[in-house]
Structure formats: C-alpha cells, structure tokens
C-alpha positions in Angstrom: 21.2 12.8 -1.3 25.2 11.4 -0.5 23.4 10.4 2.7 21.3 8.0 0.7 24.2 6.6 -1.4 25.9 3.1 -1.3 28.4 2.8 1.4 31.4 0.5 2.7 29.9 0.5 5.8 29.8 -3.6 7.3 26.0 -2.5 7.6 23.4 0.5 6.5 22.4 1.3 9.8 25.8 2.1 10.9 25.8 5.0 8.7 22.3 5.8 8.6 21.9 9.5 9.6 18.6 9.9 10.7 15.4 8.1 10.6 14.3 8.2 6.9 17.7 7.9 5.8 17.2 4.2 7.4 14.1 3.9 6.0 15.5 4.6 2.3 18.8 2.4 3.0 16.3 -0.6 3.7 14.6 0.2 0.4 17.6 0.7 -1.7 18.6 -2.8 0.1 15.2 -4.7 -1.6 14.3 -2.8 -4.9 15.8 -4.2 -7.8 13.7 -3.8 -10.7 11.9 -0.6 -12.9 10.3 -0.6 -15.7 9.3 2.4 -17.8 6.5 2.9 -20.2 7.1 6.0 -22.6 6.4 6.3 -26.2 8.9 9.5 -26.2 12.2 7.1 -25.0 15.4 8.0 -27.0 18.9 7.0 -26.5 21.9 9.7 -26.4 21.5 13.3 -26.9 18.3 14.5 -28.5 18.4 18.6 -29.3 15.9 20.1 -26.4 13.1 22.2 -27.4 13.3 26.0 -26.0 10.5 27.6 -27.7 8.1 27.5 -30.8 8.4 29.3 -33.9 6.1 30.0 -36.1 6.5 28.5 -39.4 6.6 30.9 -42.0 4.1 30.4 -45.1 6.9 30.8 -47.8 7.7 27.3 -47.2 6.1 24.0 -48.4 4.1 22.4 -45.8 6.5 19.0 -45.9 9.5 21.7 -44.5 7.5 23.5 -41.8 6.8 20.0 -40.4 10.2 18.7 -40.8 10.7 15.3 -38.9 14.4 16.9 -37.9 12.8 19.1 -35.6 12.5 18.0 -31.8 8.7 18.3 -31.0 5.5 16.6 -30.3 2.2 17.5 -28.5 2.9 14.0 -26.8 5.4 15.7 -24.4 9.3 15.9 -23.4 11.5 13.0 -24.5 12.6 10.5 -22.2 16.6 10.1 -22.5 16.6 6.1 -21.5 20.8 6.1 -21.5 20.9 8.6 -18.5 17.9 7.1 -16.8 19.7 3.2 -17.0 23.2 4.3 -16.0 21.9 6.4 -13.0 19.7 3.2 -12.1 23.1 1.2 -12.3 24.7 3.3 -10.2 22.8 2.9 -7.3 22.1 -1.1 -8.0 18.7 -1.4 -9.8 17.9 -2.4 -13.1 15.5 0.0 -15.6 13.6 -2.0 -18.6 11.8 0.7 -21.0 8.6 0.4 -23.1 8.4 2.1 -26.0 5.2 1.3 -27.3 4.0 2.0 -30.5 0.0 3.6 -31.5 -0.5 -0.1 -32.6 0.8 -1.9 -29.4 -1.1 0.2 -27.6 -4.8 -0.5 -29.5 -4.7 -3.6 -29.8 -3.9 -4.5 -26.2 -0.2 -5.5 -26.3 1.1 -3.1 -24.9 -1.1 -4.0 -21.3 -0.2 -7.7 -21.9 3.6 -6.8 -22.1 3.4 -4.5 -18.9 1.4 -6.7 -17.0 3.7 -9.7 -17.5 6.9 -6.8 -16.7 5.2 -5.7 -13.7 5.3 -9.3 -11.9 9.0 -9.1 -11.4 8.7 -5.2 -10.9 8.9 -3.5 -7.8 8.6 -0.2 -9.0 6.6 1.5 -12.6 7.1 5.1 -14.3 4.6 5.6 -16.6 4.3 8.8 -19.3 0.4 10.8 -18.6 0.9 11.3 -22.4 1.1 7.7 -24.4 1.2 8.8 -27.9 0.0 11.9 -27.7 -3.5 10.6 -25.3 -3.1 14.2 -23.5 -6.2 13.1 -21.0 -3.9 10.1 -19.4 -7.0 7.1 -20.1 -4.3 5.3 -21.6 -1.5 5.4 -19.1 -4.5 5.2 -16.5 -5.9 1.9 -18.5 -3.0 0.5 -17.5 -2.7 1.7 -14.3 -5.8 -0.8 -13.5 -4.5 -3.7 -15.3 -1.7 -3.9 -13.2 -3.5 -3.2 -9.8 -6.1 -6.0 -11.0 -3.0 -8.5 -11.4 -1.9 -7.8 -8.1 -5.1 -7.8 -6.1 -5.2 -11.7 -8.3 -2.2 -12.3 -6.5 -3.3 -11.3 -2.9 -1.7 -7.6 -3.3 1.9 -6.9 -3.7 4.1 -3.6 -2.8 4.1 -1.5 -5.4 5.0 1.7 -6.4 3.8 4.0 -9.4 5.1 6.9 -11.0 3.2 8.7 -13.4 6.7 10.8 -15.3 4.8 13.2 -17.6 5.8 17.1 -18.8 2.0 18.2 -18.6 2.0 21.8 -17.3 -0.9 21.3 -15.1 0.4 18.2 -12.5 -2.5 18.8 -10.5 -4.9 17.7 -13.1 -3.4 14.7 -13.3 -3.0 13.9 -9.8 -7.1 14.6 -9.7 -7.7 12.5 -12.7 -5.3 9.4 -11.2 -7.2 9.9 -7.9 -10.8 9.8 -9.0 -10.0 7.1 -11.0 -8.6 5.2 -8.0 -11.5 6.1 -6.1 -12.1 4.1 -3.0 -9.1 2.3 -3.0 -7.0 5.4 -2.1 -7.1 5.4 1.9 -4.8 8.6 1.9 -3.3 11.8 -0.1 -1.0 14.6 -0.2 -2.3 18.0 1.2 -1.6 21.3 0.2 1.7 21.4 2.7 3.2 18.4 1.3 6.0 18.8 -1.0 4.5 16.4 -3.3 2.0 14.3 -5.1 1.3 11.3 -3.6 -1.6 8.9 -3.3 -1.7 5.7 -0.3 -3.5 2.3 -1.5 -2.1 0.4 1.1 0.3 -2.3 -1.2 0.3 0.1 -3.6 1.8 4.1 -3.9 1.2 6.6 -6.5 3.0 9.7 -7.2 3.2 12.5 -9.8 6.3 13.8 -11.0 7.7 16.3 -13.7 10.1 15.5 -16.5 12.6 18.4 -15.8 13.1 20.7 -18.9 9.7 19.7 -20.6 7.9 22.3 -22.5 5.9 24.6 -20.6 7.0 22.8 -17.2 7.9 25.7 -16.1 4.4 26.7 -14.0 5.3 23.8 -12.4 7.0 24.0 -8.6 10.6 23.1 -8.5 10.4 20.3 -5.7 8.4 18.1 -8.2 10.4 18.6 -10.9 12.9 15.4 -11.5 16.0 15.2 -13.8 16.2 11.4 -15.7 19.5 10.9 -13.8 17.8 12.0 -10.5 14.5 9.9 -11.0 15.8 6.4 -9.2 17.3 7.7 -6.2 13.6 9.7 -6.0 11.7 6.8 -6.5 13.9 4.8 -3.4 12.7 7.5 -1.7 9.1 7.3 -2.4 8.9 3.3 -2.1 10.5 4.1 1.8 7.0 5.3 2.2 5.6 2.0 1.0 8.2 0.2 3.8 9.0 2.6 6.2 9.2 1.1 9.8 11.4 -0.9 12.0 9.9 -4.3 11.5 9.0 -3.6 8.3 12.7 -2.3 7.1 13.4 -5.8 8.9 11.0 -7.7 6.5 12.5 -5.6 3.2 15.7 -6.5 4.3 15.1 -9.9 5.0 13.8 -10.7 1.5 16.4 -8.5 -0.2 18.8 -10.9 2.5 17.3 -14.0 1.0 17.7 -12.7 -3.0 21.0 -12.0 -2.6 22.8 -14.8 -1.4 20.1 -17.2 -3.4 23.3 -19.0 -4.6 23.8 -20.3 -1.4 20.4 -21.9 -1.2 20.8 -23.3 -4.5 24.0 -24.9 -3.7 22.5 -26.7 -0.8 19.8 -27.6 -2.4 21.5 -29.2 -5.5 20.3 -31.2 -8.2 22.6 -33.8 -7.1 19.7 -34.2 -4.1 16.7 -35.4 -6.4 17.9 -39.3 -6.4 18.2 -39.3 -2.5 14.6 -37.2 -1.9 13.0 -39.6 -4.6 14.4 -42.6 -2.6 13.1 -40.9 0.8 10.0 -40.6 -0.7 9.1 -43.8 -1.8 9.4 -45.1 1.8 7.9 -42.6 4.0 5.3 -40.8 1.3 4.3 -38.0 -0.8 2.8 -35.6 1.3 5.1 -35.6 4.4 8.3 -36.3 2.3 7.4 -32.5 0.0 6.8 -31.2 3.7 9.9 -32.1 4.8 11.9 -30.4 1.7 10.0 -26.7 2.6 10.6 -26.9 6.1 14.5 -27.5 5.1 14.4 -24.8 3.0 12.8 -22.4 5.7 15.4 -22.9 8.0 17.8 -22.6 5.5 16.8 -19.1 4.5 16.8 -18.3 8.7 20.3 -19.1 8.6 20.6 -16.7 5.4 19.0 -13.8 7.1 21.4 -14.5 10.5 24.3 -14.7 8.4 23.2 -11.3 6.8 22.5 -9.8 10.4 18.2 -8.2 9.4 17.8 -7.8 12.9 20.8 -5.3 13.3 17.9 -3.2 11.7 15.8 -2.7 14.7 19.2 -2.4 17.1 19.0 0.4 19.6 20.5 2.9 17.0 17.7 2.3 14.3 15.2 3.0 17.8 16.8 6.0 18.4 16.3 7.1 14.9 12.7 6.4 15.0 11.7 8.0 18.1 13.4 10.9 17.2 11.1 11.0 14.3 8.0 10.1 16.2 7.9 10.4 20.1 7.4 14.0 21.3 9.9 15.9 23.7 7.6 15.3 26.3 4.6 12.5 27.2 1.9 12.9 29.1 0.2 9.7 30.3 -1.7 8.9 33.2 -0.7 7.2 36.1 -3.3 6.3 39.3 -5.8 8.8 37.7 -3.5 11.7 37.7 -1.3 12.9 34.9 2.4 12.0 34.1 4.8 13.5 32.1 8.0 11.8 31.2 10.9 13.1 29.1 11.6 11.5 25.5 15.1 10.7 26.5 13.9 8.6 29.4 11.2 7.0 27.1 13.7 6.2 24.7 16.2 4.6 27.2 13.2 2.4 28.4 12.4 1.0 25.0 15.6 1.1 23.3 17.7 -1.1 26.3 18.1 -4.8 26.4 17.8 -5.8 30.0 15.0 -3.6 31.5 12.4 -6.7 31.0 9.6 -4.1 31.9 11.2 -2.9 35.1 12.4 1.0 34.9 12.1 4.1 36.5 11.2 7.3 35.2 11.2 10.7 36.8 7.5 12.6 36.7 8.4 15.5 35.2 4.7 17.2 36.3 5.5 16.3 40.3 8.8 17.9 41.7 10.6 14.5 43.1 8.0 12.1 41.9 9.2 8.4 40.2 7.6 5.5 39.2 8.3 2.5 37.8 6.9 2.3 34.4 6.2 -1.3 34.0 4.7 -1.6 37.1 2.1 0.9 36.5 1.8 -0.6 33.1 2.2 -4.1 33.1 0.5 -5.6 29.9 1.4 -2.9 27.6 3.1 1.0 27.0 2.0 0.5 23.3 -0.9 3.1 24.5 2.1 5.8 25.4 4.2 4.9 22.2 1.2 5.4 19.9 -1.2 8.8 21.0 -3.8 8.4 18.3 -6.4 5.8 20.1 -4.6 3.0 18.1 -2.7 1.0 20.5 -5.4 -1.5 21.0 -6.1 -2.5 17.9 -2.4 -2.7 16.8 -1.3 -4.6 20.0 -4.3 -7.1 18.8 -2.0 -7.1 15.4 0.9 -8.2 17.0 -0.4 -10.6 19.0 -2.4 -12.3 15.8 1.3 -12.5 14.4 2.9 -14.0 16.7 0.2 -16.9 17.1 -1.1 -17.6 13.9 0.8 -18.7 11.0 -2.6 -17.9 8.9 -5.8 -16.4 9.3 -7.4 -14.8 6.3 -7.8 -16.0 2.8 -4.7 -14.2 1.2 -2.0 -17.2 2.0 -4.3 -19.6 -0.6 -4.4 -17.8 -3.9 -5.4 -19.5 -6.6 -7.0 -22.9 -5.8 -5.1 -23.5 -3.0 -7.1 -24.1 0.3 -6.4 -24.9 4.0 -5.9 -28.4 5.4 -7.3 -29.9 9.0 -4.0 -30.4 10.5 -2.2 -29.7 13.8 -2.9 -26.3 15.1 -5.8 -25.9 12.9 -8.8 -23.5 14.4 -12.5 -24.2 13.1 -15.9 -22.7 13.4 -18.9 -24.9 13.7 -22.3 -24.6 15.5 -24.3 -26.2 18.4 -27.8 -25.0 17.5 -27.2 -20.9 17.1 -24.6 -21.1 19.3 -20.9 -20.6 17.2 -18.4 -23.2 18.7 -15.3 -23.2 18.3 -12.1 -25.8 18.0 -9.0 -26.5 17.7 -7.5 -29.5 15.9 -4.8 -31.4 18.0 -4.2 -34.5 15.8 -0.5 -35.3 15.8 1.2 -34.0 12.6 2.2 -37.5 11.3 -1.4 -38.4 11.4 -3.0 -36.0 9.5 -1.7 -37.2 6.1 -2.2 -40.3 4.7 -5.7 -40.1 5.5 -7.2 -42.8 3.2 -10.9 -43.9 4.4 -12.5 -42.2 7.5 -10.7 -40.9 10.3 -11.8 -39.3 13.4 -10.2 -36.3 14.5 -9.3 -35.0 18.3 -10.4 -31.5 19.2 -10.3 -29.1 22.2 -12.7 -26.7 22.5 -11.6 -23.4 22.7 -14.0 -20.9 24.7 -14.7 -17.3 22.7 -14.2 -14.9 25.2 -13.8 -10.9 26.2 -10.5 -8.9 25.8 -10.6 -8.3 29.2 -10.7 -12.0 30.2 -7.9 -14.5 30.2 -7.1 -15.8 26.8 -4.5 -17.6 25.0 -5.2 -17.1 21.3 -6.6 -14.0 19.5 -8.0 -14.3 15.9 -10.3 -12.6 13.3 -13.2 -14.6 12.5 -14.0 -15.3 8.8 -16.1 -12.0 8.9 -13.2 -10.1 9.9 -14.3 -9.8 14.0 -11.6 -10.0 16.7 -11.9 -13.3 18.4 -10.0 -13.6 21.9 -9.8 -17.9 22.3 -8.7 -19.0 25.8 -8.0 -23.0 26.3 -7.8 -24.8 29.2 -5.5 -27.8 29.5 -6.8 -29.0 32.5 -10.0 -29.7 31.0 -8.6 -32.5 28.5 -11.8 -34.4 29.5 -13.5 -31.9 26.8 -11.5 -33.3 23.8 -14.4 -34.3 21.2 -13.9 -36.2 18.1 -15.2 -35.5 14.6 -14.6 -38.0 11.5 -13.5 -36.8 8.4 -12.2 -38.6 5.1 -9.1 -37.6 3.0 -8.6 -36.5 -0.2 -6.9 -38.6 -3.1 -3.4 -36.5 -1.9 -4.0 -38.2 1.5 -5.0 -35.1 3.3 -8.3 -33.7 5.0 -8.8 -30.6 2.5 -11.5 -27.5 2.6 -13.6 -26.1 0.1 -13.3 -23.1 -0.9 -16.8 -21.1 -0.7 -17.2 -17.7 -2.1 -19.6 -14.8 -1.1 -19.8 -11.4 1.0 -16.9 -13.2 2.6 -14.5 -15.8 1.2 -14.7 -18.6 3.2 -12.5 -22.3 3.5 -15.3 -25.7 4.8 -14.6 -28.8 5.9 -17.3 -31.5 5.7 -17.0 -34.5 8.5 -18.3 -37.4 7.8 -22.2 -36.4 8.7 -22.0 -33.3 6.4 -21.6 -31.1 8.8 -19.8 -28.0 8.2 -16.6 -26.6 9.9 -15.3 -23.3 8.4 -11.4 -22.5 8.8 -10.7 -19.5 11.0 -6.9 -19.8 11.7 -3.9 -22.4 11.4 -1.5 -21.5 14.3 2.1 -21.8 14.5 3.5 -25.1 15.2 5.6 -24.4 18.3 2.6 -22.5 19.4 0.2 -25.3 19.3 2.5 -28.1 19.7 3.4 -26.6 23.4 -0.5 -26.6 24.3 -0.8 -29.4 23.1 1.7 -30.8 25.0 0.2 -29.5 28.2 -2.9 -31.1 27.3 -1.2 -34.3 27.2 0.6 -33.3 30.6 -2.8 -33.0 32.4 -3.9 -36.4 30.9 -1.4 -38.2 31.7 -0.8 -36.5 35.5 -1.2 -38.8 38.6 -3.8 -38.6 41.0 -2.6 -39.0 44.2 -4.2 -39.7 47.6 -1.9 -37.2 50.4 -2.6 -35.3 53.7 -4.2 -32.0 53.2 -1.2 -30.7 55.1 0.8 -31.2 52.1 -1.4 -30.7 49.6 -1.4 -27.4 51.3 2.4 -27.2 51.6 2.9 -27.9 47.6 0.5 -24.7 46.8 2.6 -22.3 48.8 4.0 -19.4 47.2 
C-alpha cells in the first residue's frame, strides 16, 4: 500500500513501481468524491460486539433489550470518523447517508442519493438498510442510480456494496442476477475478490472487518473503515486502467484542478466585451467562438500539467511488463517468428524508430528482419493475441477522424447540425448514398430562408480498399468512406432551410435505433452518421478546392512524362 500513497515526486509516474501501481496513481489523481449509504453510521468509538448472551428470564423484558447494548440484526456499525479522516488523507472527500426506516419508504432516501451520485465518482452502500437482510433495498437503489446515468449517456462509476453478512457470496449472486445482462464480466473462483464489469460501471463486494459472524468470511475481502478508500482507488483502477485511458483520467483530474485558472481568464469582467462582439457578428458564431476559446484553454492546462508524461516510455515499460509475453510468436512470409519481449518493448516504447527496426528471429539461428517492413500498416495484431486487433485498430482510427458518431454526445434534446465536416446517409432508389457536407463554417449559421448546400460524395467501400474515413453507420455497421478530390466535378447540392437559431438542425427519431434527420427542402430525408474533426475535413476540403482550382495546361508529353518521375 506505501507504493500507492501520495508522493513529492514532480510527477506519479516517476515513482510508479510497476504497472498497476500507475494505473492506481492515475485514479487517485481523478477521484475526488464518495458517498456512503448506511443506516448503522456512528461517529467516535462505539463498544464492538464479541458475542451474544443469552438474556436471563429474571429480568424485565425492557432490561434484556437495553438500548445501551451494541447490537442489531441490521449488521456491524459503520464508524464514519475513521472512514472521513482516512479519505482525507489520501485527498477524497466521503459524504454519509444515514437514512432513516421513513426516508427509505417513502422514496427520499433514492431522490437524495441519486442527486449525491451526480457529482460522485465512487458509492459504498450497506446489503442491510435497516435491517432489509435480502439487500432489495440497497439493490433498489442500485438501479436508480444506473438508470440516472444511462439518462446521461453512462458515466464511470464504481459501487461498493460494504455489508457484515456472513454469506458474501449470496450477495454477490443476488447483485448479479439482478444486474443481469448488463454485467459483460465477473470474478471467478481464482480471483481474490468480488467483482462485477458493466462497462461505465463496477461492482464489488466487500466485508466490514470485525462484523458479527464475518468471520467465515476470507481475509482478502475483509476491509477495515480506515482501509476502505485506498481499496476502492484500487478497484476504480479497474474502471481506468490503461495508458490512454490513465491519460484521459488525468487530463480531467488536470482540468479540475487548476479550474481557477480558467476562471480567471474567463472573468466576469469579459461579459460587456462578448455582448458587444456579439451584437455585430451574431449569436450562433459569437457562443462558438467562447467554447472553442475555452477548449484551447484547457489544452494549455493539460500541457502545463504534463498528461502525456503518462504514456512516456516508462509508463510502456510498465505495461508490457504486465501484458506482452517473454516471447512472441508471429508470422512472417508464411513461416513463424519469434521475437523477445525486450526487443518488442524497445520497438514500441522509442521515439525515433517511425516503423523502421530490426529484430532478431529468435526461431532461425542468425535470422533478422525489419519489423515495419514486414508489417507496414499495423503490429497492433502482435501487441494484442486474442483476434482483437482489427476491430480495435478500427477504434482508433474512428477517434482520430470523427469528433462524433453515435447518439451519446446529444443527451437530452440536443441534436446534430449540417455543418462543415458533417457525414449523412440518404438513398438513390435502394441504393444507400452517402455525403459529406463541405459548406464553409461561416456559412452554415445564419441560415434564414433556403439555402443550398455543397456535398461530396463519399464512396462506401471494403477494408481492404483504399479509404480515408471509417465510421459506424446508424445501425452500428463499420463503414470504410474513401473520397476523391480529384473528382470535385461530383460535388452535388441539396437545399435546406434554417431554424429560428439560424442553423440547419436534425430531428431526433427514435426506434430499434436512435437516429438524427435532416429534411432538404423536397422532404427528403438525410440521417446523420458522423461529424468529423475540423482539421480533418477542413484539409480535404481544401484539396478539393486545390483540384478545382488547378490549371490545365497544354505541354509535350516529354514533360508530362518527366514531372511523373519518381
């Protein structure tokens, strides 16, 4: 655990001793917030319960169920004053819920947590809740939560169900049926504990240490109050843990805490200016303008604050020592390879390979290749074993293009606009067409009447063909889009009308699949497929513009010839 703790290191992954231990510093970097639900909370020192004793019957009833005496089916107490401090210690704040029989019957107490849980990263809910022993209550709230976030597109999330039951493997059965098919993966009978993989969301089951009849209970599982935070960084690591994605936690936690800097940039002191701005170059544009300011002045937070130090050739030591074998085996011309970790590790870890370096063929005495000549697209296949490689290099690729692509950006009743870079989906008979928008970015607000609207067709084509673009269709299919520049002669023209905000807005249309439609002015419809990153479509489009506007010249073949030579 002293591995995990804070440190006066300039940066975490300078003292990071191995690959989960950087996983767990990126954690620690973003959580901030935990809140607790358990009707047993006490502050300070409560007298423990060691055993039962039978009350004798010379006694009145009202002394053998003294309310001095430390015990209730509902389970061990919960000492809140250990569990805050240790939280403090390690930078996170702990709110606790003590809810009352009432609060929890007549629905406050859900209407309290849910409201908690939207600035929560983490939640430790008691199995018992006054005295429920079979967990519907604590698992009644377990779906009001998840039902919140899946309203707001999913969110990270990790739950702990804190509980003295004697039987924990009851209650991890009972937490997973009722989960159903949204758990995609669980513990096994080798893992040291309970666990339970939604995607956004994590469940595990832990044991209040020194609860009544815990002791059937294996050790590993069994948590002290002043041990439970550092345990649950540990579990929400699992949520996180990866080198882009301890990038991406560290970014926000980046962003969070130097917020005072973007603040004081962004005074109040700006309003009158923006307001004046505003009234001479519009609405639409002038609000634009503000949230691309503020984007690039949270880049300059998160390279101030170094995030990408996180994926440095230290952190990829770390995690191919947790997940690249001692030896590959890959193919090369038909015939087996195998290369050593430490020369697999030297190829993706250096700076100035750019997909040129030699390995030694451990399988052939004297045989060397060149690895990025023999695999010139892609090692993605040698780096990940399980089949996986093309689907996530498709992943990667989708990122780096798109700036959006599914429904999840628009919560709410928020919807796409046709603007620069936008992708649509129409139809020529049965045949699916599709299109990409390349109307100047100035000219796609202010739309008051009709206005027609350039587009290039894009062809759909095979993974194996030459493309530019890659996409999931509105039914979730990979799409590989190629565009050609030189055909600029293609560019077709639909008319659409804006909306009172001066834009060209979609509809939202709901069924098997959630769809975003744009009507032109016929009626047609054009579903949204993708919106893709400006400096991504504003270079096609300037090679569009290139081969429009080129010269055609008249010259001797000779040096026609002579200009094509390579």
């Amino acid at each position: 655990m002293a591995a995990t703790e804070m440190s006066s290191s300039p940066h975490p992954v300078d003292s990071a001793a191995d690959y989960r231990d950087l996983c767990i510093r990126a954690a620690q970097e973003f959580l901030h917030t935990i809140v607790v639900v358990d009707d047993r909370a006490t502050y300070g020192e409560q007298e423990k319960v060691t055993e039962l004793i039978e009350p004798s019957f010379g006694g009145s009833s009202s002394e053998s169920l003294d309310s001095s005496v430390d015990f209730e089916p509902g389970g061990a107490l919960l000492d809140v004053s250990v569990l805050t401090d240790a939280s403090a210690d390690i930078g996170l704040t702990c709110a606790v819920l003590r809810p009352t029989q009432d609060e929890q019957d007549d629905g406050t107490l859900n209407r309290r947590l849910v409201r908690a849980a939207r600035r929560a990263d983490v939640l430790v809910l008691d199995w018992q809740l006054n005295d429920a022993g079979d967990g519907q209550a604590a698992l009644a709230l377990l779906s009001e939560v998840a039902a919140e976030d899946q309203l707001g597109q999913g969110r990270l999330r990790l739950v702990c169900f804190y509980t003295s039951h004697p039987d924990l493997e009851s209650v991890f059965r009972a937490v997973q049926d009722h989960l159903g098919g949204a758990v995609l993966s669980s513990s096994g009978p080798s893992d040291s504990s309970l666990w339970l993989d939604c995607g956004c969301m994590r469940v595990v089951v832990l044991a209040k240490a020194g609860g009544l009849a815990i002791g059937s209970v294996d050790s590993a599982l069994q948590v002290e109050e002043s041990d439970l935070p550092q345990k649950l960084v540990e579990e929400f690591a699992a949520l996180t843990s990866g080198l882009v994605s301890n990038v991406a936690v560290a970014s926000l936690a980046a962003v969070r805490a130097d917020a005072h800097r973007l603040l004081t940039r962004f005074s109040v002191g700006l309003d009158k200016p923006f307001l004046s701005h505003r009234f001479y170059e519009g609405g639409p544009e002038s609000e634009e303008l503000v949230v691309r300011l503020i984007a690039d002045e949270i880049k300059t937070l998160l390279d101030s604050a170094d995030v990408r130090r996180w994926m440095e050739p230290k952190a990829i030591v770390h995690w191919a020592e947790e997940h690249i074998a001692d030896q590959v085996e890959l193919t090369v011309k038909r015939k087996t390879a195998v290369i050593s970790k430490i020369e697999l590790v030297d190829a993706i870890s250096g700076s100035d390979h750019r997909g040129q370096f030699e390995v030694t063929n451990q399988a052939i005495a004297g045989h060397k290749f060149n690895l990025g000549r023999e695999f010139k697209e892609t090692i993605t296949g040698i780096l990940a074993s399980d089949g996986s490689a093309e689907g996530l290099d498709y992943d990667f690729a989708r990122l780096t293009c798109l700036a959006r692509n599914d429904p999840s950006p628009f919560p709410g009743d928020r919807t796409p606009i046709l603007t620069e870079g936008t992708v649509v989906r129409g139809r020529r008979g049965q045949e699916k067409i599709y299109l990409l928008c390349s109307m100047p970015l100035c000219d796609t607000v202010r739309v008051g009447g009709e206005r027609p609207f350039p587009f290039v067709v894009l062809k759909s084509v095979g993974s194996s063909d030459r493309y530019d673009f890659v996409a999931l269709s509105p039914e979730g299919e990979r799409l590989h889009l190629a565009f050609s520049t030189g055909k600029h002669y293609d560019t077709v023209r639909h008319t659409f009308a804006g909306d009172t905000s001066g834009v060209v807005r979609s509809r939202k249309r709901s069924g098997r699949h959630t769809q975003f439609v744009f009507f032109d002015a016929e009626r047609k419809p054009w579903v949204w497929v993708a919106e893709l990153r400006f400096q991504h479509a504003h270079r096609k489009l300037n090679d569009l513009g290139a081969a429009a506007s080129r010269v055609g010249l008249d010259e001797a073949s000779i040096l026609r010839a002579a200009s094509q030579r390579k």
